[in-house]
N, C-alpha and C positions, 0 to 999 in steps of 0.2 A: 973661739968666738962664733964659727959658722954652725958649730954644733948646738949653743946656747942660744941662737936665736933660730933656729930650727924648734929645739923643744920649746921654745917661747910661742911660738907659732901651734902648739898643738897642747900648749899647757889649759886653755878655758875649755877645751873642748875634753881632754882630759875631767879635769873638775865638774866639769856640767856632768859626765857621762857615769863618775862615782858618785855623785849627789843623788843624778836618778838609780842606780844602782842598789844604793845604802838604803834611800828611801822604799825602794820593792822590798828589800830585804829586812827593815822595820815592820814593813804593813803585816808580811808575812807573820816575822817571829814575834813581834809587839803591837798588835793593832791599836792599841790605847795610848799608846807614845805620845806624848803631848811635845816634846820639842822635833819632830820631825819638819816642820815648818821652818823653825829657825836655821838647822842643817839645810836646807834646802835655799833658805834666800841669804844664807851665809856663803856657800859653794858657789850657788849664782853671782853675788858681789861680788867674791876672787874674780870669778871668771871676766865679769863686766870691766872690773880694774886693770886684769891684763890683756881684755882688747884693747882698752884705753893705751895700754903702753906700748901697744905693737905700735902706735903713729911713730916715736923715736927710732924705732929697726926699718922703717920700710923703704923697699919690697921684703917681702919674706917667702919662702919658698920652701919645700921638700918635696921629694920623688920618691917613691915609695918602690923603685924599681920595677925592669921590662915586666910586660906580664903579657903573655903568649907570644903568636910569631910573630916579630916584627914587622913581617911580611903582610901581615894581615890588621894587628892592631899597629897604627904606628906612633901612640903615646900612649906612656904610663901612669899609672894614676899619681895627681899633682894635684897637691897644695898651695896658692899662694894666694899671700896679700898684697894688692898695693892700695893708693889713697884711695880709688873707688871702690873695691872691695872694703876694704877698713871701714868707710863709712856706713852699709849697708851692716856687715858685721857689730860693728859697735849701738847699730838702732836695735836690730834683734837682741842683741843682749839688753839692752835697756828695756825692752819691750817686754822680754821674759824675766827681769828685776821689776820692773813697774807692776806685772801680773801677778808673783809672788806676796809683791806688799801688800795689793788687794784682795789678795785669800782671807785673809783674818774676815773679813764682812760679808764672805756668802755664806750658805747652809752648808752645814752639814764638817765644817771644821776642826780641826784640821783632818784634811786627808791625806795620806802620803801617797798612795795610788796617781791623785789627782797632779799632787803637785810632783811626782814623779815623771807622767808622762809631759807634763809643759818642759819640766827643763828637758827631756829626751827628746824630744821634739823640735827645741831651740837649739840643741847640740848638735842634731842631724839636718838642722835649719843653715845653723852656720859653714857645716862644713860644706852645702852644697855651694853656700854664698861666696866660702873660699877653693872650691873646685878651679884647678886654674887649665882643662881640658874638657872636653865631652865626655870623654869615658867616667872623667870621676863624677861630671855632673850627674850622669845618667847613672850610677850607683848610689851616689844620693840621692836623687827625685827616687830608685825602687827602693832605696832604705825607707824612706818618709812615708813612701805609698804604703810599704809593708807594715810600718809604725799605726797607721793611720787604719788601715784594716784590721788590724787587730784592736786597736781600739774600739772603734766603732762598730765590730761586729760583737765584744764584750758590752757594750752599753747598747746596742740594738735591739728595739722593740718590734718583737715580729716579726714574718716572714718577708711583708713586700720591703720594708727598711733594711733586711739582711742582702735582698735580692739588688737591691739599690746600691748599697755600699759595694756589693761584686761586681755588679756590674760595673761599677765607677772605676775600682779598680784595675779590670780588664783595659778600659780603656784607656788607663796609664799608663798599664806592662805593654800594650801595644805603642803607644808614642815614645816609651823608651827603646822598644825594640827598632824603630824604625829609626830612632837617632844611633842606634849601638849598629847597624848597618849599614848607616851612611857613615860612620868612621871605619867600618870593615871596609867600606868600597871605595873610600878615600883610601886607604891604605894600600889596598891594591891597586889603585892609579899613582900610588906614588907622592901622594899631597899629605 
């Protein structure tokens, strides 16, 4: 049972993360795919239904075990949910199921690129939301930053907007750097 609600806990983010996955790999080998959309807000719906069902398990939890010297880092990267994570969880998924249904009515439809990056996005959204330490937080906020830079430097007009988005950047991997040293230096006080 501890197992089954363990992968329950890692099952939307799962789903979201082969939906954006399938849909890169459509764009690529089928760009003219016409139901890459419905894959997309089909995977997201799994997903949205089994945040929905995490309220019945919770707390939920995984550790993903130590990761360097104890001595130094003094938690491992964690997972968990409880009622106020769930709830933050469960909007984002609605939010990236709500964005989905509204693709049908912009330009340029369907795109699977596009609607690729929302749910990877909402995927590396959630897991920061269920980060249940700093260190995992601050591996998703640089997963997201990274996400986000690549994004934006592929759809980037011109130099001063390329130099913008680095810049931005930088100043991310720096506010992560400085949270991933305040857990090295808690570590080594002992906290």
């Amino acid at each position: 049972d501890r197992i089954t609600s363990r992968m329950f806990l890692l099952l939307p983010l799962i789903l979201m993360s082969v939906a954006a996955l399938a849909l890169l790999v459509l764009r690529a080998m089928r760009p003219q795919f016409r139901f890459s959309w419905l894959i997309g807000v089909g995977m997201t719906f799994a997903a949205w239904i089994s945040v929905l069902l995490w309220r019945a398990l919770l707390p939920l939890s995984i550790t993903f075990g130590p990761w360097g010297p104890v001595e130094l880092v003094a938690s491992a990267p964690a997972l968990g949910a409880d009622q106020f994570s769930w709830l933050f969880a469960l909007g984002l998924t609605t939010l990236a199921l709500a964005t989905l249904l509204t693709e049908t009515v912009r330009e340029g439809f369907p795109d699977a690129g596009t609607l690729a990056i929302s749910i990877g996005a909402c995927a590396l959204g959630l897991m920061a939301v269920i980060a249940a330490n700093p260190l995992t937080l601050a591996l998703m906020w640089a997963a997201l930053d990274l996400a986000e830079l690549v994004a934006m430097l592929s759809t980037s007009a011109g130099r001063a907007a390329s130099e913008r988005v680095v810049a931005a950047f930088a100043v991310h991997a720096a506010a992560i750097l400085v949270l991933l040293l305040a857990q090295v230096s808690g570590g080594l006080a002992g906290q």
